[in-house]
ROSE-4610 file (N, C-alpha, C; in Angstrom, 1 decimal, always signed):
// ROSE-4610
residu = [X/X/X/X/X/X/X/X/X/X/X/X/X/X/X/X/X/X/X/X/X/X/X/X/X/X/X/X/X/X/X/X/X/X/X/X/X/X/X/X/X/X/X/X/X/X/X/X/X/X/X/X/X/X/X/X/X/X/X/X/X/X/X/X/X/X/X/X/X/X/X/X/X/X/X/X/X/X/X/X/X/X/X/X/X/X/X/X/X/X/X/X/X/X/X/X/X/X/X/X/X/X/X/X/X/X/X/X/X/X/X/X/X/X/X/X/X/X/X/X/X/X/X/X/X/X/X/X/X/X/X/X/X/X/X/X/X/X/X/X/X/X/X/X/X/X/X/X/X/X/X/X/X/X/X/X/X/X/X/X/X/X/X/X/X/X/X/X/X/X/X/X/X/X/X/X/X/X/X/X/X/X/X/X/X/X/X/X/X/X/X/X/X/X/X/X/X/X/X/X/X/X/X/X/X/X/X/X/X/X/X/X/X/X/X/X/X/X/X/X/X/X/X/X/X/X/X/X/X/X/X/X/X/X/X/X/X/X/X/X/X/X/X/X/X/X/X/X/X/X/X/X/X/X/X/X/X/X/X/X/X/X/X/X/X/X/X/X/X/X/X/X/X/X/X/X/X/X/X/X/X/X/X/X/X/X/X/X/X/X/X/X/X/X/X/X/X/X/X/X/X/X/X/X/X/X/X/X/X/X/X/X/X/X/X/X/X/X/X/X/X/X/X/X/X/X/X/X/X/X/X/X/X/X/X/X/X/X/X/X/X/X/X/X/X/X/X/X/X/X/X/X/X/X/X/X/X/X/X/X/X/X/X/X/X/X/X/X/X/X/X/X/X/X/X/X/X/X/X/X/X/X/X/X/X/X/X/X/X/X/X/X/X/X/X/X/X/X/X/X/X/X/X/X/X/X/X/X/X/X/X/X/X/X/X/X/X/X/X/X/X/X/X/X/X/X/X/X/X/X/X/X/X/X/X/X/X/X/X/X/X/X/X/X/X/X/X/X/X/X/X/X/X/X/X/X/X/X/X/X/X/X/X/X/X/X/X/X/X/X/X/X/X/X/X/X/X/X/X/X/X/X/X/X/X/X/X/X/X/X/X/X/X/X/X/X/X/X/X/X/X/X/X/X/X/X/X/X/X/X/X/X/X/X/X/X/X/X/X/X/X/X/X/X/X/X/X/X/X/X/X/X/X/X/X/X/X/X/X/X/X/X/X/X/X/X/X/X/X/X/X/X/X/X/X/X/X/X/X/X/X/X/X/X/X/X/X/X/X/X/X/X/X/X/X/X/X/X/X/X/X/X/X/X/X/X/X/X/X/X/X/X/X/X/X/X/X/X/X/X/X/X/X/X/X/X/X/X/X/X/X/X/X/X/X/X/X/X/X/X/X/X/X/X/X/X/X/X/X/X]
num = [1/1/1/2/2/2/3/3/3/4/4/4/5/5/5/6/6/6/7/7/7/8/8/8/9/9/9/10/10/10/11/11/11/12/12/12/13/13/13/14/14/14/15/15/15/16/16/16/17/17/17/18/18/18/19/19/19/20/20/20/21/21/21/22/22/22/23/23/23/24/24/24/25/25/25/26/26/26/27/27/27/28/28/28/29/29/29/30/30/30/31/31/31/32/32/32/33/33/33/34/34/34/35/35/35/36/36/36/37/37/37/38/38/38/39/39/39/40/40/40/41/41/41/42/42/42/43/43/43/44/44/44/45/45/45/46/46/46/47/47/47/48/48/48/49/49/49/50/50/50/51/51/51/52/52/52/53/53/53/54/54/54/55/55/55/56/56/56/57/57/57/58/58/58/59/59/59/60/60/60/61/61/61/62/62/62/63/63/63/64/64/64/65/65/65/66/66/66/67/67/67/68/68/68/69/69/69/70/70/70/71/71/71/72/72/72/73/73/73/74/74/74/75/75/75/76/76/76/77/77/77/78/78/78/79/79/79/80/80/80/81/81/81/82/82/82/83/83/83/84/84/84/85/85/85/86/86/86/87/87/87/88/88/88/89/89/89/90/90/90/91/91/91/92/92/92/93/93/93/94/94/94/95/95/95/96/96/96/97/97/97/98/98/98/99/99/99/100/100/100/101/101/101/102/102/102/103/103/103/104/104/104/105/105/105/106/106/106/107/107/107/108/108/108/109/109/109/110/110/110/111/111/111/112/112/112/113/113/113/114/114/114/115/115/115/116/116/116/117/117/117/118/118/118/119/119/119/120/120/120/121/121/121/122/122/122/123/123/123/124/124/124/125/125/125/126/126/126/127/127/127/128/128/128/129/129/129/130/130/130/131/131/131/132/132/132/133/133/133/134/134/134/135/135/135/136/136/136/137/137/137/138/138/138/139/139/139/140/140/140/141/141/141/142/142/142/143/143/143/144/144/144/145/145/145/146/146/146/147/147/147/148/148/148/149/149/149/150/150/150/151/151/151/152/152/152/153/153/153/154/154/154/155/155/155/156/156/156/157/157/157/158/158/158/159/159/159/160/160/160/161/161/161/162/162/162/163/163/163/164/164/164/165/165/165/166/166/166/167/167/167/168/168/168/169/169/169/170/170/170/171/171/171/172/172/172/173/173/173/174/174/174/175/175/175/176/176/176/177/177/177/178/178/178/179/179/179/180/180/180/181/181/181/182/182/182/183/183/183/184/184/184/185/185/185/186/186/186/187/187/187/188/188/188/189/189/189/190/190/190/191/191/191/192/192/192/193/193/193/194/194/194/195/195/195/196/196/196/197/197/197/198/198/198/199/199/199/200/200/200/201/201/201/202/202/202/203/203/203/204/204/204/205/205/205/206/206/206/207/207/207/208/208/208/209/209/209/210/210/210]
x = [+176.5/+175.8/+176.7/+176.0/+176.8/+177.4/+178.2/+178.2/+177.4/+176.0/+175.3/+174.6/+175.2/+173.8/+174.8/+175.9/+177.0/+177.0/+176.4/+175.4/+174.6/+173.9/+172.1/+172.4/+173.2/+173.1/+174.3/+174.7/+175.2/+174.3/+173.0/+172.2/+171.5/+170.8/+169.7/+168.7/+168.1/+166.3/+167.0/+166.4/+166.8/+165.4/+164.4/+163.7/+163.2/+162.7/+162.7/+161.3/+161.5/+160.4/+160.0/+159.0/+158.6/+158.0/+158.2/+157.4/+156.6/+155.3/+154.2/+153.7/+155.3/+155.4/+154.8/+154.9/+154.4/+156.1/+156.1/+157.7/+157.1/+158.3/+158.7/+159.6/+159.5/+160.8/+161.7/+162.7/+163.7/+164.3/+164.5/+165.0/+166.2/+166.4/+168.0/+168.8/+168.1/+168.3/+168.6/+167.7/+167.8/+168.9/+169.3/+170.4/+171.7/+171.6/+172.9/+172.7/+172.3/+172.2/+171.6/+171.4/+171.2/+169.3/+168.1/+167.5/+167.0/+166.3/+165.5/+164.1/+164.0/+163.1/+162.9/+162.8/+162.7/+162.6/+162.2/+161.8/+163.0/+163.8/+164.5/+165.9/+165.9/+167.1/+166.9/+165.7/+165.4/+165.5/+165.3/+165.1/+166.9/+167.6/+168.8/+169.7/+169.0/+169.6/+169.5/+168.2/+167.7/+168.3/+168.2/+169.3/+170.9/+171.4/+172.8/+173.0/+172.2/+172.2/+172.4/+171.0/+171.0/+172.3/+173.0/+174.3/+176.0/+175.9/+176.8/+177.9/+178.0/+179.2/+179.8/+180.7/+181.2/+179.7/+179.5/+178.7/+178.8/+178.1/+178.6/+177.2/+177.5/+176.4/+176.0/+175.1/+175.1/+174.4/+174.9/+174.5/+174.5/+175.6/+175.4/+175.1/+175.4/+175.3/+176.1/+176.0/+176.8/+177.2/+176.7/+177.5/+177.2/+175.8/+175.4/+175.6/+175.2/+174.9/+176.5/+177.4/+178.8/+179.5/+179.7/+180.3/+179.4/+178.3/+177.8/+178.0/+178.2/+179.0/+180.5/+181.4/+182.8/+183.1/+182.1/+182.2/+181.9/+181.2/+181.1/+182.4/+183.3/+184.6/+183.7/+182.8/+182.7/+183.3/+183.6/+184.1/+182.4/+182.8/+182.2/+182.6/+181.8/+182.1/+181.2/+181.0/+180.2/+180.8/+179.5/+179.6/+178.8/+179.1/+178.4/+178.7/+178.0/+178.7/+178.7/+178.4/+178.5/+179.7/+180.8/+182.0/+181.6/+180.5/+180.1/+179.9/+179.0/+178.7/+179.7/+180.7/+181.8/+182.7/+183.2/+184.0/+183.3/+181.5/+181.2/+181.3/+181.4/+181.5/+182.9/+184.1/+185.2/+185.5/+185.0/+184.8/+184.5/+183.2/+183.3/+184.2/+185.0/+185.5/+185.6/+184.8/+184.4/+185.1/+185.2/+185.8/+184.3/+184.6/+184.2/+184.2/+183.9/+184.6/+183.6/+184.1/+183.1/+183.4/+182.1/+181.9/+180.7/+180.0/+178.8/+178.6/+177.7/+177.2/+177.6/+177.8/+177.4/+178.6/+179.4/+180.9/+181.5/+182.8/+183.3/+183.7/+183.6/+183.4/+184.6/+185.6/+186.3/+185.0/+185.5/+184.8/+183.6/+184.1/+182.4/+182.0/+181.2/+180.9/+180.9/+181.5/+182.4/+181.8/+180.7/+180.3/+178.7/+178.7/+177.5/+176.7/+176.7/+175.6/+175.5/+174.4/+174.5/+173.1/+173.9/+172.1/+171.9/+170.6/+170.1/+169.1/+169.4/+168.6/+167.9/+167.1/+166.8/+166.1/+166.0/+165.3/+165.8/+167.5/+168.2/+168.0/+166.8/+166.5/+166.0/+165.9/+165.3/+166.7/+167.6/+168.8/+168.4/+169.1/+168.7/+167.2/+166.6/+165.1/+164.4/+165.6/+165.6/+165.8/+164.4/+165.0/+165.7/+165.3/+165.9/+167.5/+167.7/+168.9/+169.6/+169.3/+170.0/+170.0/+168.8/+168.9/+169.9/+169.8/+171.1/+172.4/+172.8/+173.8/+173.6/+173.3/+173.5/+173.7/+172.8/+173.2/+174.4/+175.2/+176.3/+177.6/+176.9/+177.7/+178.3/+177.1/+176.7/+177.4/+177.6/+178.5/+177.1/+177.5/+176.4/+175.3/+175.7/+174.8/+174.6/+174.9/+174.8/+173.4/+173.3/+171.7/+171.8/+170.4/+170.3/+169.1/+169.7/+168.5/+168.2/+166.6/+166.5/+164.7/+165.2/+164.0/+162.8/+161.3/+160.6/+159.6/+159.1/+158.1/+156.5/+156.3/+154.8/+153.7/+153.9/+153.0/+153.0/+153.6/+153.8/+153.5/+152.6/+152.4/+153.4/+153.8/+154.2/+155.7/+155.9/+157.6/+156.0/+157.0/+156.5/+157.8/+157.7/+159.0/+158.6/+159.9/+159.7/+160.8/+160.2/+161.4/+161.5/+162.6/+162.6/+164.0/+164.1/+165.1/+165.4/+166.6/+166.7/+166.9/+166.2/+166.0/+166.5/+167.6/+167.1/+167.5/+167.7/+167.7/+169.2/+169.5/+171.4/+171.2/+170.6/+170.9/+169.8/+169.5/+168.8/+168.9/+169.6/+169.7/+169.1/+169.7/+168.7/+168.3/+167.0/+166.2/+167.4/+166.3/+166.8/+166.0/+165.9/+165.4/+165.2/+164.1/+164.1/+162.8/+162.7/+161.9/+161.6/+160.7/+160.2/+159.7/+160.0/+159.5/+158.4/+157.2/+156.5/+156.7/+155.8/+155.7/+155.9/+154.6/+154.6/+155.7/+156.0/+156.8/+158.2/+158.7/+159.7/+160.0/+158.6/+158.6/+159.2/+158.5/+159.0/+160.5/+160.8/+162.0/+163.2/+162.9/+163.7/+164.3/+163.0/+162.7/+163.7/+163.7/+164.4/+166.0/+166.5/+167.4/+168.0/+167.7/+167.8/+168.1/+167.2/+167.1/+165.5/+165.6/+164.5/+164.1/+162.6/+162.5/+162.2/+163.5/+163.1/+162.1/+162.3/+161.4/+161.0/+159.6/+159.9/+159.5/+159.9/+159.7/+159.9/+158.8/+158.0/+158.6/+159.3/+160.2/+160.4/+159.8/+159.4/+158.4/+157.3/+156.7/+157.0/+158.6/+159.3/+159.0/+159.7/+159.6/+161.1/+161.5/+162.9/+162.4/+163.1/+162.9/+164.2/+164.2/+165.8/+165.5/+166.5/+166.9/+167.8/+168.1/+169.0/+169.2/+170.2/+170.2/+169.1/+168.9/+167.6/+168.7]
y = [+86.5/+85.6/+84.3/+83.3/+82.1/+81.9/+80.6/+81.0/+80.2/+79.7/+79.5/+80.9/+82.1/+83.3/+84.2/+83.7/+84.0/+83.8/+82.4/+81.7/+82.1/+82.8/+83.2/+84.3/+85.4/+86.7/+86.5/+85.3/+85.6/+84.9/+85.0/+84.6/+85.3/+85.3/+86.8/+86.8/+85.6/+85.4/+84.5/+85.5/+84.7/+85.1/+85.0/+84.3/+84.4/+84.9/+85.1/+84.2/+83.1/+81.8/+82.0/+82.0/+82.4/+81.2/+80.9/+79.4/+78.9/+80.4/+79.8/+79.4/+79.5/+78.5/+79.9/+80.5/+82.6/+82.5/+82.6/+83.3/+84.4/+85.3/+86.6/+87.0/+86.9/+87.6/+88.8/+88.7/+89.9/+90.6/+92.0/+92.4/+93.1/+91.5/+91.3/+92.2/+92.5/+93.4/+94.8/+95.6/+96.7/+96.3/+95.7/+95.5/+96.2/+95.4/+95.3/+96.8/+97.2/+98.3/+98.9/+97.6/+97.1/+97.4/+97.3/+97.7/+98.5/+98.8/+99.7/+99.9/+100.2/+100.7/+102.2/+103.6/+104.7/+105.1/+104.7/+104.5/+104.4/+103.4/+102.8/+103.6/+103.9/+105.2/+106.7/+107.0/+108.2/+108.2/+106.9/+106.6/+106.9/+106.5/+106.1/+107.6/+108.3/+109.3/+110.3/+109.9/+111.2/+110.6/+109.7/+109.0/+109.4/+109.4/+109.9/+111.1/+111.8/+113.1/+113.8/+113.2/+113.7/+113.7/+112.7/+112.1/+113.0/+114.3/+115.4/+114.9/+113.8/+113.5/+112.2/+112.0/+110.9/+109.4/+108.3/+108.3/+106.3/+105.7/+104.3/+103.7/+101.9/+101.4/+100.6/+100.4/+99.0/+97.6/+96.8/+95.9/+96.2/+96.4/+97.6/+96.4/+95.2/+94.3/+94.6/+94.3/+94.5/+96.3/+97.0/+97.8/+99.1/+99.7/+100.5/+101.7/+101.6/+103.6/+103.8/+103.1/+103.0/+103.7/+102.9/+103.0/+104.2/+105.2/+106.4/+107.4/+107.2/+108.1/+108.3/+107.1/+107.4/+108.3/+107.8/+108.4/+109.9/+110.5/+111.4/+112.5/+111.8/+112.1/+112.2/+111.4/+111.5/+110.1/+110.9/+109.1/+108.3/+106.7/+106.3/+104.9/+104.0/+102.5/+101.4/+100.5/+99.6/+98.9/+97.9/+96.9/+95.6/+94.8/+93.7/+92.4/+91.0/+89.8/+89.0/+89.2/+88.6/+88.5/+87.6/+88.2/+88.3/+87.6/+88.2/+89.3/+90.2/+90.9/+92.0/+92.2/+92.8/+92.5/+91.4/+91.4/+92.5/+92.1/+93.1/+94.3/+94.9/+96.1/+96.8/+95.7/+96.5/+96.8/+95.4/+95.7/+96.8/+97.5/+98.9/+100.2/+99.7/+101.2/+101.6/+100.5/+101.3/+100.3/+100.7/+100.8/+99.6/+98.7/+97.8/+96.8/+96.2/+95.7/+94.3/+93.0/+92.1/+91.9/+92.0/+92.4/+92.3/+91.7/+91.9/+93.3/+94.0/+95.4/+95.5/+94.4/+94.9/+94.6/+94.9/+94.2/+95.9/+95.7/+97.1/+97.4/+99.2/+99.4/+100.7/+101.3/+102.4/+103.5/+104.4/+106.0/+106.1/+104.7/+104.7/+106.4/+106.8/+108.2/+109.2/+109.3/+110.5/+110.4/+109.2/+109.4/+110.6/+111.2/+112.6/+111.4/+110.4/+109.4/+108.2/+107.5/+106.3/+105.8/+104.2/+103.9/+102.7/+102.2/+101.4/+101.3/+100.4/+100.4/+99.0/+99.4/+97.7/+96.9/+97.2/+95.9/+95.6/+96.8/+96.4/+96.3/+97.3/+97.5/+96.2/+95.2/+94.0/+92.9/+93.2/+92.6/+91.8/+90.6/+90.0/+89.8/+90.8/+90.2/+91.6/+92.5/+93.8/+94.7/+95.5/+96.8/+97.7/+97.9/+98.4/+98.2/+97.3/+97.1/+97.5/+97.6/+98.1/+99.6/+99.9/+102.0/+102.1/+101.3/+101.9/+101.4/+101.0/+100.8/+101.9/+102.1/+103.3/+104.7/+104.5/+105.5/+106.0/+104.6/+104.4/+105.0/+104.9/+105.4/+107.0/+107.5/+109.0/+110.0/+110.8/+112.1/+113.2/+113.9/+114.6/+115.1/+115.5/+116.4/+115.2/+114.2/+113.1/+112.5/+111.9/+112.0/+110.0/+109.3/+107.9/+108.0/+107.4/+107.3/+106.0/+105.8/+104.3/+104.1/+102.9/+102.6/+102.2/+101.8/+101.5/+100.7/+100.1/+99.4/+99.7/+100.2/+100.6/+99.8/+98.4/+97.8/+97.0/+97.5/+97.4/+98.4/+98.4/+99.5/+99.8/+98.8/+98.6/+97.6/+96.4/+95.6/+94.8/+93.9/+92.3/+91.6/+90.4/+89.8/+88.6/+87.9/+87.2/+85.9/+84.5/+83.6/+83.7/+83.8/+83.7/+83.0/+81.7/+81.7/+82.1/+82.3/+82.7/+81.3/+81.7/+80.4/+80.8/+79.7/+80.6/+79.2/+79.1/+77.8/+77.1/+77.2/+76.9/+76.5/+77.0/+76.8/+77.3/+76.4/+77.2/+77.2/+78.2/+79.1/+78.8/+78.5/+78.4/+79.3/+79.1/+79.6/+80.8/+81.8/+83.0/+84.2/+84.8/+85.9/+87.7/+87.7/+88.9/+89.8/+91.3/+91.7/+93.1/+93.6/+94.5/+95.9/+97.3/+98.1/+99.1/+99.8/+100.6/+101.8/+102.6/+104.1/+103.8/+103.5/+103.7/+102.7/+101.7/+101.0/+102.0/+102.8/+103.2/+104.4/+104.9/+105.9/+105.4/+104.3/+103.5/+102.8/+102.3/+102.1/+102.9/+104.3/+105.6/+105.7/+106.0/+106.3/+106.2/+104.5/+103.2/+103.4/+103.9/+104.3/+105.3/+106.5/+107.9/+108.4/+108.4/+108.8/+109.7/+110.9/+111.3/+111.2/+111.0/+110.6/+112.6/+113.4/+114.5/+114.3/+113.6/+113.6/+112.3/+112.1/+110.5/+110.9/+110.8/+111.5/+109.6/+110.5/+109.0/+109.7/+108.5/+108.3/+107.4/+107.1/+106.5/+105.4/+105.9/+104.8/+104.0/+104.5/+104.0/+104.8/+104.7/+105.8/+105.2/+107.0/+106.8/+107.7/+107.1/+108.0/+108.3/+110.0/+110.6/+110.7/+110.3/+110.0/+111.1/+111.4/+112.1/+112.0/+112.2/+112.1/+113.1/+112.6/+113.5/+114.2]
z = [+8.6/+7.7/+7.6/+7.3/+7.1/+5.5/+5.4/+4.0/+3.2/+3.7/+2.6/+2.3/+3.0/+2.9/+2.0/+2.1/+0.8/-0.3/-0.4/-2.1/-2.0/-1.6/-2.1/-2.5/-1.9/-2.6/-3.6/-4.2/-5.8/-6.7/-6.2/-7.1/-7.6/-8.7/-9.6/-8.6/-8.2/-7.7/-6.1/-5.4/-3.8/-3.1/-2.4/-1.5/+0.0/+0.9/+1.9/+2.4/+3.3/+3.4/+5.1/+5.5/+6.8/+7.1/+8.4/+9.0/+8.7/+8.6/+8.0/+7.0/+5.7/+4.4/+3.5/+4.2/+2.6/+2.3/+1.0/+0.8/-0.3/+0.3/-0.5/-1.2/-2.2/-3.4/-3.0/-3.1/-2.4/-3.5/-3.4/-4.4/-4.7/-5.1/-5.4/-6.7/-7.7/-8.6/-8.0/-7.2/-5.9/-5.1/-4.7/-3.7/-4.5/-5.5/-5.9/-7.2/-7.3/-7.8/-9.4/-9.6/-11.4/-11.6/-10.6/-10.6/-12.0/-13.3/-13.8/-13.6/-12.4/-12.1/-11.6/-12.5/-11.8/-10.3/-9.7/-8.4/-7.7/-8.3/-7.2/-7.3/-8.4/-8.9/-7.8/-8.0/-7.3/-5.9/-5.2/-4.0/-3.6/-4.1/-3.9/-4.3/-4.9/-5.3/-4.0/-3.3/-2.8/-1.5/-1.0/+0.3/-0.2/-0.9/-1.2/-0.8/-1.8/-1.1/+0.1/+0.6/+2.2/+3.1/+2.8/+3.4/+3.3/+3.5/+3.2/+3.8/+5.6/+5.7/+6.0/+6.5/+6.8/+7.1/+6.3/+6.5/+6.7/+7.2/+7.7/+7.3/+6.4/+6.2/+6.8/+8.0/+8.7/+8.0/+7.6/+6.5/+5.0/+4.8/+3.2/+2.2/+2.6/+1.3/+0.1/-1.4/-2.5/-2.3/-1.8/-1.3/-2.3/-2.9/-3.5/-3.3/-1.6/-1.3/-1.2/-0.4/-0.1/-1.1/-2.3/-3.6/-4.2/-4.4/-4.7/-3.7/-2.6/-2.1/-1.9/-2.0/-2.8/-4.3/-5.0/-6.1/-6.0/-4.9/-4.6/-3.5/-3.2/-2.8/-1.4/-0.7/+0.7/+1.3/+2.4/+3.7/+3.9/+3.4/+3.3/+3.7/+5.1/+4.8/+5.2/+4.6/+4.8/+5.7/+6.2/+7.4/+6.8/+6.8/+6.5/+7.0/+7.1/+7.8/+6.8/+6.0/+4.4/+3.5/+3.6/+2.8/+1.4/+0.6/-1.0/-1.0/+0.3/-0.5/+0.2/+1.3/+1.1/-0.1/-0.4/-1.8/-2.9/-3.0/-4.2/-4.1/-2.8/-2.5/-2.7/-2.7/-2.7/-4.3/-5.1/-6.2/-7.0/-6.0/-6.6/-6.6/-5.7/-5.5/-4.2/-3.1/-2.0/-0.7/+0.6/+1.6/+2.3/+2.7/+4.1/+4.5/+5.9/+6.8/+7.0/+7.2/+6.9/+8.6/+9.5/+10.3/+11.2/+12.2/+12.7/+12.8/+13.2/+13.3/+14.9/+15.3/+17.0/+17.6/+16.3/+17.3/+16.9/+17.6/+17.7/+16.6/+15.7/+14.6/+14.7/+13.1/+13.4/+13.9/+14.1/+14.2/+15.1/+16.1/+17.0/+17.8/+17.9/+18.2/+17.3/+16.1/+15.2/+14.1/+13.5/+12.1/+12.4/+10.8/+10.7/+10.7/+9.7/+9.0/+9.2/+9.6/+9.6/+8.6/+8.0/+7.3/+7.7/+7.7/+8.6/+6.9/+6.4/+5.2/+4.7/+3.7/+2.6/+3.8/+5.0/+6.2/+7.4/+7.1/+8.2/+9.2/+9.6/+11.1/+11.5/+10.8/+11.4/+11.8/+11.5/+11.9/+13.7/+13.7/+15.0/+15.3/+14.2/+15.0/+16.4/+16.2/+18.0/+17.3/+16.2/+15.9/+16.9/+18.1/+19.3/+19.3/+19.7/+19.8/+18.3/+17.1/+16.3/+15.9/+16.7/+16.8/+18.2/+19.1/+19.8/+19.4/+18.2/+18.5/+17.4/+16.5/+15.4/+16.4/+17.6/+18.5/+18.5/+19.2/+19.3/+18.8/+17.5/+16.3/+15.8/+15.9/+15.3/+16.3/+15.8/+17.0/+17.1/+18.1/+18.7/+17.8/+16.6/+15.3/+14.2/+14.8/+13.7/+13.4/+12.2/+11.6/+11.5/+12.3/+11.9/+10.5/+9.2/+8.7/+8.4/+8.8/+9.1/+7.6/+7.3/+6.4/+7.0/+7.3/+7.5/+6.8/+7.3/+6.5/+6.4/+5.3/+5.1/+5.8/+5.6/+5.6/+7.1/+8.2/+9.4/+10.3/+11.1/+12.7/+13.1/+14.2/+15.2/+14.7/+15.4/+15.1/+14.7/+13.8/+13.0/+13.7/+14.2/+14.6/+14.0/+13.2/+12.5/+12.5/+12.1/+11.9/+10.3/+9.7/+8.7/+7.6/+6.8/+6.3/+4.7/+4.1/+2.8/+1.7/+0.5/-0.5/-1.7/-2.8/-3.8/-4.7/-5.9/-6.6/-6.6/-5.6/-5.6/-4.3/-3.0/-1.8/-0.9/+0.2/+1.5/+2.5/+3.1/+4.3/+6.2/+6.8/+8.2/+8.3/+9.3/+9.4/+10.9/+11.0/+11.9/+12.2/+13.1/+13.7/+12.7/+12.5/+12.0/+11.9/+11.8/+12.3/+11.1/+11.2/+10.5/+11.5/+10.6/+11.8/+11.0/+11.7/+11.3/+12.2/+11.2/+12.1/+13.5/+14.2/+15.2/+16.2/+15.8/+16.6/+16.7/+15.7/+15.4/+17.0/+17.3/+18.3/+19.5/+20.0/+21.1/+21.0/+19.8/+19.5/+19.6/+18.8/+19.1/+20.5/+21.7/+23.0/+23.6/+23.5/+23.8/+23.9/+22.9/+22.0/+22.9/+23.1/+22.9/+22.0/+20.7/+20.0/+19.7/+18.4/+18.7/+17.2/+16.6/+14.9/+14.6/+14.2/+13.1/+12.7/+11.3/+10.4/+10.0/+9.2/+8.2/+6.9/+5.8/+4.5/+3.8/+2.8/+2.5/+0.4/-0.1/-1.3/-1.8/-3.5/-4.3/-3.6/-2.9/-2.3/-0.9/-0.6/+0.4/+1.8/+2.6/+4.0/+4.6/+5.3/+5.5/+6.6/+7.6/+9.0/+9.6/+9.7/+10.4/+11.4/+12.5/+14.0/+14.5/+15.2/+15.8/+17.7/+18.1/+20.0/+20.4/+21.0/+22.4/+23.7]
């Protein structure tokens, strides 16, 4: 991220503005962990959980799941290209690396967990390209869990830049994934979708090698 994308996420209300002039409120409250909304607690509780080992955030942002699974005495590290929201993350307590996703990472092969969360799959705009690299990542028994978007089939590919009342953001490549796109995407991958378990309204889909 640039560093204007470094002023928007230290803002309360930041913004997501699409060409065709729709913007969408992001939820920046949920990112960063402050959220009261039941939902969003449970959501987060029950993705921790699942997460028994070593486990790596791609895009972790302020660095939520990171820092609740430290506190849980698991290896845990984020990745982010954002130095705000690596700083907030070390802030917590927690371990990560200000870093593209696609550049070379520790433990490539050797992590149980990887998360692909909050939209990440839409990074670059090539959900594909971001399940192989989570591929990449995971050791033989290792689990991708990837978020999805309800209200998407197939990929949405999107231009989109970030807004918020301090600063705005170039515009940039991004993309949304649904059920079904996810299958072809997986394929793509070698990866295979276990399961998709659908929480607090959300959908979270586990990947594993084929």
């Amino acid at each position: 991220m640039s560093p204007t994308h470094d002023l928007l996420l230290r803002d309360d209300e930041c913004f997501l503005r699409h060409v065709d002039g729709s913007v969408q409120r992001l939820p920046v409250a949920r990112w960063r962990g402050e959220s009261r909304d039941p939902a969003d607690r449970i959501f987060d509780e029950e993705l921790v959980s699942r997460c028994a080992g070593a486990t790596i955030d791609l895009g972790c942002g302020p660095g939520r799941f990171v820092a609740a699974l430290t506190a849980r005495d698991r290896v845990a590290l984020g990745v982010d290209h954002s130095r705000a929201a690596v700083a907030e993350t070390r802030r917590r307590g927690a371990v990560a690396l200000c870093r593209n996703i696609f550049d070379r990472l520790p433990g490539e092969g050797r992590w149980q967990n990887v998360l692909v969360m909050d939209g990440n799959i839409g990074i670059g705009g090539d959900p594909t390209r971001v399940l192989r690299r989570a591929a990449d990542l995971i050791e033989a028994a290792g689990v991708v869990h990837v978020e999805l978007d309800p209200d998407v089939e197939h990929v949405d590919h999107q231009t989109v830049r970030l807004e918020s009342g301090s600063a705005v953001g170039p515009w940039f490549r991004w993309a949304r994934l649904g059920v079904l796109g996810l299958e072809d995407a997986a394929r793509e991958s070698a990866l295979a979708v276990r399961s998709i378990r659908r929480i607090s309204e959300r959908e979270v889909a586990e990947l594993v090698s084929r």
